[in-house]
C-alpha positions in Angstrom: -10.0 15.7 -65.7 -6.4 15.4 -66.9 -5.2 11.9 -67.9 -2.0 9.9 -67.2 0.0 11.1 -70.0 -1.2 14.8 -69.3 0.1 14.9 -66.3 3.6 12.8 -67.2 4.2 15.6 -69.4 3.4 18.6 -67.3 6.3 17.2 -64.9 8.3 16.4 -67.6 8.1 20.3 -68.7 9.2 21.2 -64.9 13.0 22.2 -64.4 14.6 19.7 -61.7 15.8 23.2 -60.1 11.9 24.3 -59.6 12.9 28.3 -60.8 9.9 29.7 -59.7 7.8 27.0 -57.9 8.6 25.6 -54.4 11.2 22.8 -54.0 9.3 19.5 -53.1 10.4 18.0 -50.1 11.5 15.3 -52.0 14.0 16.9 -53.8 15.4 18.2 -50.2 19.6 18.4 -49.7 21.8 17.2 -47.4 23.4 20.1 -45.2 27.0 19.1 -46.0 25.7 18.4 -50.1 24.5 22.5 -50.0 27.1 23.9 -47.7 29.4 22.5 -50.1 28.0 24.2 -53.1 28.1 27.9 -51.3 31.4 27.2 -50.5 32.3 26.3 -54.3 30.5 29.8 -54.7 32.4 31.6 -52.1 36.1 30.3 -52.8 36.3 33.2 -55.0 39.5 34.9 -56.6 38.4 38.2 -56.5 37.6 37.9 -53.2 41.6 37.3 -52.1 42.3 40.6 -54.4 40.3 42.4 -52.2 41.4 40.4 -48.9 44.8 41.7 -50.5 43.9 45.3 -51.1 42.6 45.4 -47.3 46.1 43.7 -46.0 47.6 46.8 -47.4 45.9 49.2 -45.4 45.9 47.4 -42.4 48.3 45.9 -39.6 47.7 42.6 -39.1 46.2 43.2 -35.8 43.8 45.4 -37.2 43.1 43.5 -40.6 42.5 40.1 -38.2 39.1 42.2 -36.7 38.4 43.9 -39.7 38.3 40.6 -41.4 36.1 39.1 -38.4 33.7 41.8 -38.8 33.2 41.9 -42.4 32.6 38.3 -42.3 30.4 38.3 -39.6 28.3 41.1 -41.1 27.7 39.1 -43.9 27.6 35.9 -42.8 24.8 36.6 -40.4 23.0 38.8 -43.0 23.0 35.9 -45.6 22.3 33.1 -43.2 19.2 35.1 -42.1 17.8 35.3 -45.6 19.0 31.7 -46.3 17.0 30.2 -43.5 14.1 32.2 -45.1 14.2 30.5 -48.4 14.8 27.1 -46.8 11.4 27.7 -44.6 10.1 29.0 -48.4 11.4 26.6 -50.5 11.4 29.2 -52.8 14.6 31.4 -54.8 15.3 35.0 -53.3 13.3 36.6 -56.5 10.5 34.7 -56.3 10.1 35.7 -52.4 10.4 39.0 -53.7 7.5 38.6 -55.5 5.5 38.9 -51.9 7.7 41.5 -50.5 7.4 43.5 -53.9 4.3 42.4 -55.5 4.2 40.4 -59.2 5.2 43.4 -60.9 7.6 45.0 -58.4 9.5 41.8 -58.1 10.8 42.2 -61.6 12.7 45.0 -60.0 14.3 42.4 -57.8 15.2 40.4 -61.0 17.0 43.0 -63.0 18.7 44.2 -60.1 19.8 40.6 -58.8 20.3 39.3 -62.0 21.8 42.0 -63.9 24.8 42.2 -60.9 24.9 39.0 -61.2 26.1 39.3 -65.7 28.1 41.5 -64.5 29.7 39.3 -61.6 30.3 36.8 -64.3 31.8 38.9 -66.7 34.5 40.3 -63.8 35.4 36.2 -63.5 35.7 35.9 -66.6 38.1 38.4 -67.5 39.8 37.4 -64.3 40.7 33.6 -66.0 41.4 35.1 -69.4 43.8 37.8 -67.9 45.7 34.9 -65.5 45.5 32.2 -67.8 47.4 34.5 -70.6 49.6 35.3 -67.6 50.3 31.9 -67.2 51.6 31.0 -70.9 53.4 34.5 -71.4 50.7 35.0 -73.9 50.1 38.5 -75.3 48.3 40.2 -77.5 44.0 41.5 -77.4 42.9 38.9 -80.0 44.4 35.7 -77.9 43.0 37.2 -74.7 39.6 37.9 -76.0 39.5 34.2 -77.1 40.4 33.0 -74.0 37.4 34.9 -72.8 35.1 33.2 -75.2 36.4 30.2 -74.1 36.3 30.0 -70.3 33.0 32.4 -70.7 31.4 29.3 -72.5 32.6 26.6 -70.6 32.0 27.7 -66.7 28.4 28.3 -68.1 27.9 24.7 -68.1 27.4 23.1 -65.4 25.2 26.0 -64.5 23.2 24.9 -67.2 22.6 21.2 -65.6 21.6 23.1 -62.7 22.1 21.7 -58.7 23.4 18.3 -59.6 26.1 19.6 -62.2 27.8 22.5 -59.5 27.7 19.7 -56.2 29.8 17.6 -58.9 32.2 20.4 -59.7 32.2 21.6 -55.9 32.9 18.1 -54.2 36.0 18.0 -56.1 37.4 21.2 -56.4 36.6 22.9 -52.9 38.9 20.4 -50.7 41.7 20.8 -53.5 41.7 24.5 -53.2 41.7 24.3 -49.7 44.3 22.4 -49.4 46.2 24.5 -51.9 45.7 27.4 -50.3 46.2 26.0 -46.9 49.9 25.3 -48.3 50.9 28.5 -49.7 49.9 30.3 -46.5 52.4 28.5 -45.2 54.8 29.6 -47.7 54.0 33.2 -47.5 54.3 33.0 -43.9 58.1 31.2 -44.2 58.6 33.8 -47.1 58.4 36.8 -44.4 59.7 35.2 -41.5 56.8 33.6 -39.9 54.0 35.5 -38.0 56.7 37.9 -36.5 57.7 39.0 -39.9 54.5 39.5 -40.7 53.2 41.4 -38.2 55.8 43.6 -38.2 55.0 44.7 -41.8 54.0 48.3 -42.2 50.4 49.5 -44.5 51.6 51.7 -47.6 48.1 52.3 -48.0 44.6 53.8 -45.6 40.9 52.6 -45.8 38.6 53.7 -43.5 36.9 50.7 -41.3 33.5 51.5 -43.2 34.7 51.0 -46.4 37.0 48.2 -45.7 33.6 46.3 -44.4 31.8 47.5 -46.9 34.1 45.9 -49.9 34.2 42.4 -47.7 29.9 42.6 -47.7 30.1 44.1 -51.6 32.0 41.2 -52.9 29.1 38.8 -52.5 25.9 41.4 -51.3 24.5 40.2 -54.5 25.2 36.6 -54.3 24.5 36.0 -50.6 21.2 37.7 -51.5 20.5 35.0 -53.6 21.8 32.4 -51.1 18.1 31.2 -51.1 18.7 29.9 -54.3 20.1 27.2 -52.7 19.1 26.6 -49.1 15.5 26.3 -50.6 16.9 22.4 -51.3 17.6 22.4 -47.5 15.9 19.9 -45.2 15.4 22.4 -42.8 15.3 26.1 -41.8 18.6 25.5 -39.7 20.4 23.4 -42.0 19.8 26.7 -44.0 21.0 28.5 -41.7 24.2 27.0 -40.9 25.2 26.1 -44.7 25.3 30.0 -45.2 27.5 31.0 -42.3 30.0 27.8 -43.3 30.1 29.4 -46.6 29.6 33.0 -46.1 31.8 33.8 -42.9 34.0 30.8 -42.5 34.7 31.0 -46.2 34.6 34.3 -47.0 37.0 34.7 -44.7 39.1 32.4 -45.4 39.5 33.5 -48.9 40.4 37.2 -47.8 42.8 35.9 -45.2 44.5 33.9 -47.9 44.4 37.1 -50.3 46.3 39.1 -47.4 48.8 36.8 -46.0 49.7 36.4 -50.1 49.3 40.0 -51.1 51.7 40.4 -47.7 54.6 38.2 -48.3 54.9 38.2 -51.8 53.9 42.1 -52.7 51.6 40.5 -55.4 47.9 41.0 -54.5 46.3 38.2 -56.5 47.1 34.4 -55.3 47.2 32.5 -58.4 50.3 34.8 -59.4 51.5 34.0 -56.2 51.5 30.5 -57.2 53.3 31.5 -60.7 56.2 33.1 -58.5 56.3 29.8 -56.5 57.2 27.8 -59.6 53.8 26.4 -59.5 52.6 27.7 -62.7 50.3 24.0 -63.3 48.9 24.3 -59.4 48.0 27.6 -60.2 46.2 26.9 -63.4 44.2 24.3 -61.4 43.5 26.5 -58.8 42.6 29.1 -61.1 40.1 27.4 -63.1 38.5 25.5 -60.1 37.9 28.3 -57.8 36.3 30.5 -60.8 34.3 28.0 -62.4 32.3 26.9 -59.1 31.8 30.4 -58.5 30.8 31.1 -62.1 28.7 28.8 -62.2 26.7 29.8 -59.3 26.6 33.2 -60.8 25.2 31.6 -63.9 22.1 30.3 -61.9 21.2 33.0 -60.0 20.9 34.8 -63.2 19.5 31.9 -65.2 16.5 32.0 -62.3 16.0 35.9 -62.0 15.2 35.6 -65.6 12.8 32.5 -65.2 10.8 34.9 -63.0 10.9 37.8 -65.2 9.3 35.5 -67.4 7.4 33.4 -65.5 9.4 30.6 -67.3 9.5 26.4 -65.5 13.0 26.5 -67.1 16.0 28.6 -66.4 18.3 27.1 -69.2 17.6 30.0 -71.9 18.2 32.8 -69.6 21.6 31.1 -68.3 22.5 31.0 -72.0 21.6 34.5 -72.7 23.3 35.9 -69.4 26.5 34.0 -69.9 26.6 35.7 -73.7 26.1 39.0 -72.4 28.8 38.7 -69.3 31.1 37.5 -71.4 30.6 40.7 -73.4 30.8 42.9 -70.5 34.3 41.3 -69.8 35.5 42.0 -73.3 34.5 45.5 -72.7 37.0 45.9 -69.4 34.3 45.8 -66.6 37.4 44.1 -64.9 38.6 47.2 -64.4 36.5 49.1 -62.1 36.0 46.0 -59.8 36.6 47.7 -56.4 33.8 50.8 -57.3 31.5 47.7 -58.4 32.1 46.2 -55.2 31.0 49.3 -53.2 27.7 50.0 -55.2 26.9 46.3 -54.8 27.4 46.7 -50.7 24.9 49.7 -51.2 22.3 48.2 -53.3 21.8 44.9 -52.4 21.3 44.7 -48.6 18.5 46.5 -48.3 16.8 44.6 -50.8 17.8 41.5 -48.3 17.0 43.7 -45.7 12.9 44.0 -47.1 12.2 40.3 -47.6 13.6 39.3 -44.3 11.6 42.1 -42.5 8.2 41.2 -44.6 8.6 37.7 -43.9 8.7 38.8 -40.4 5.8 40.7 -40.2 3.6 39.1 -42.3 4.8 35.5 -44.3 6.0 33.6 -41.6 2.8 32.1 -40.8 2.1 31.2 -44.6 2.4 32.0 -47.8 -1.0 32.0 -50.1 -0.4 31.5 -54.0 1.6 34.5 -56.1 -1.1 35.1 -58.4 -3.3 36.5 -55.3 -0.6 39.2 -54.5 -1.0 42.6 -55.6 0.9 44.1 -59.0 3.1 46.0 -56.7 3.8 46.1 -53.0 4.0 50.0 -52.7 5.3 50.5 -49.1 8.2 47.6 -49.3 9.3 49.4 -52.7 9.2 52.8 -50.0 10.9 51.0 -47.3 13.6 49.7 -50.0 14.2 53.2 -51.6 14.8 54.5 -48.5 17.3 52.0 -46.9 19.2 51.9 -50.2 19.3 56.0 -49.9 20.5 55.5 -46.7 23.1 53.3 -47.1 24.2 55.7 -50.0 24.9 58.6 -47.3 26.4 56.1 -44.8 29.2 55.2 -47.2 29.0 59.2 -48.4 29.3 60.5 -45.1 31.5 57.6 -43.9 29.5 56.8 -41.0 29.0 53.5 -39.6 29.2 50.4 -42.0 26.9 50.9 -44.8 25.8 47.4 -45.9 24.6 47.2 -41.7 22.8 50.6 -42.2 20.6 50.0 -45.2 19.5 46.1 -44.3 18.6 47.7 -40.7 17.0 50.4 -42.0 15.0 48.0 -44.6 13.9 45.9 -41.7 13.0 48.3 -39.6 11.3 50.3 -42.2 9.0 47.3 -43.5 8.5 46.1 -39.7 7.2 49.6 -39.3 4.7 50.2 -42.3 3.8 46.0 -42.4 3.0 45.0 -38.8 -0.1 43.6 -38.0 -1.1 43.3 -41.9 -1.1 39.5 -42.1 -2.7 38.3 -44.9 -5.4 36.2 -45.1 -5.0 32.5 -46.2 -7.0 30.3 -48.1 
């Protein structure tokens, strides 16, 4: 029988983030406190560079529905998978480990968290490049440093876990609104309001597929992980509901903003549209805010794929290591092939989504037993998953339909097919 003290410092060994064990109810989140923090995640610059690259290619007739549906895909994709982990209570790779299996879920990890490094090292190259923008700095030494810098600090409140991004996010997500909200108005003045703007031309031609495909791509990996989050939810709905405030309303929101920007001012990213404004200390506000409480999100999902890898009650080490090695990966120009990135991401990713959400269909969602009864590796998931993720890769090949759509589908239908009526047994 354990004594007093024992058991004092068992809990006191537990992360307040629970990595890999289910959130007590106690430890349960308002829906506005865990909307908030998605939205922190979603408000994301690289996300207005490719709202910009699409307003390019597009009318803005066309770009408004394009928009729509690329949110929507998403947003309903992620929300799915977030009510999931707030009916868990557990993070996206630790569901994986019954859709997988103990050992096939480490799959999950690397995949999840390694996109996730590499996520973090695009945002921070993205504040080094901006910020040196900002000061007319030059020169590789003084932007390298800079990346050392903002690579160290948006790592920290990562680090404090929940608590530490609400904090940042509370603040910073109504001031970047706002912000934003402002210098769409601007642009919109700066082309002759929405008759100008319509009446602009696209110098440039994506197919539809694509186009959705980059929207989905610029957080398939991170609205995977969306569980990581809603598992603090009070309910399955509130769940729900935080990821489609986040993941469409947002998401779309910060492509609009990219466009309209991109669109007035011929400059694709909006920060420099605040530089040509005159705002240069506005923009450095905005700049910093919006990647840090994405960053920082990053930071955890990565911090608690590699708490499962290791079976670890802390994430703090792995958010360390991950935010040394993005910050690496920036220095080395993954920057640079963003948009490629982006499209791999919307072809990987989903279907991973797509095989928890169709196993917890078929056979969680009347329980879940204890992970250390589930088998080493869940072969026909990691079938199901292969195949979707193959699909999706000749969807966006062949450019057929929206790829992202295909392989989730495919994954659900394919686990749906192979898992029905194989409900496990619990004790």
């Amino acid at each position: 029988m354990s004594t007093r003290a024992e058991e004092v410092d068992v809990a006191a060994e537990v992360d307040p983030d629970y990595p890999i064990d289910p959130v007590p109810q106690h430890a349960s989140k308002s829906l506005f406190s865990v909307a908030i923090v998605l939205l922190g995640f979603t408000f994301f610059t690289p996300t207005m560079l490719a709202g910009a690259q699409l307003g390019a290619a597009f009318d803005v007739g066309s770009l408004i529905w394009v928009l729509l549906l690329g949110s929507a895909v998403l947003g309903v994709y992620v929300g799915v998978i977030g009510g999931i982990g707030a009916r868990t209570r557990l993070t996206t790779v630790m569901m994986c480990r019954y859709t997988l299996g103990r050992v096939g879920a480490k799959f999950a990890s690397l995949l999840l968290g390694g996109t996730q490094v590499g996520w973090y090292g695009v945002t921070v190259a993205t504040l080094a490049g901006l910020t040196a923008s900002a000061f007319d700095w030059t020169g590789r030494g003084t932007e390298i440093a800079l990346m050392v810098a903002g690579g160290a600090i948006m790592g920290v409140t990562a680090y404090y876990g929940y608590k530490g991004m609400y904090a940042l996010s509370v603040v910073s997500v109504p001031l970047m609104l706002v912000l934003a909200a402002w210098v769409t108005w601007r642009s919109l003045d700066e082309v002759g309001g929405w008759s100008g703007l319509t009446a602009i031309e696209p110098s440039e031609t994506i197919p539809l597929a694509a186009a959705v495909t980059i929207i989905v791509g610029t957080f398939a990996s991170g609205g995977t992980q969306a569980p990581n989050w809603t598992r603090f939810a009070r309910t399955p709905s509130a769940g729900f509901w935080a990821c489609i405030v986040a993941f469409l309303v947002g998401e779309l929101l910060m492509l609009g903003f990219g466009a309209i920007g991109a669109l007035a001012f011929g400059e694709g990213d909006f920060v420099l549209v605040l530089y040509q404004l005159g705002l240069v200390g506005w923009g450095l506000v905005f700049l910093v805010a919006n990647l840090w409480t994405t960053n920082d999100n990053t930071a955890y999902n990565f911090g608690v794929a590699g708490a499962e890898i290791a079976n670890s009650r802390s994430k703090k080490p792995f958010v360390i290591g991950g935010v040394v090695i993005g910050t690496l990966l920036a220095i080395t120009g993954i920057y640079d092939n963003l948009i490629e990135y982006l499209v791999w991401l919307g072809i990987l990713i989903p279907p991973l989504g797509g095989v928890v959400i169709g196993d917890y269909l078929a056979r969680w969602r009347w329980g879940m037993p204890d992970s250390s009864a589930l088998p080493a590796v869940e072969w026909r998931n990691l079938a199901a998953y292969a195949v979707a993720a193959v699909a999706a890769w000749w969807s966006n090949e062949a450019e057929w339909f929206i790829p992202p759509v295909v392989g989730a589908v495919v994954a659900v239908a394919g686990v749906l097919a192979l898992q029905w009526n194989r409900r496990p047994a619990l004790s």
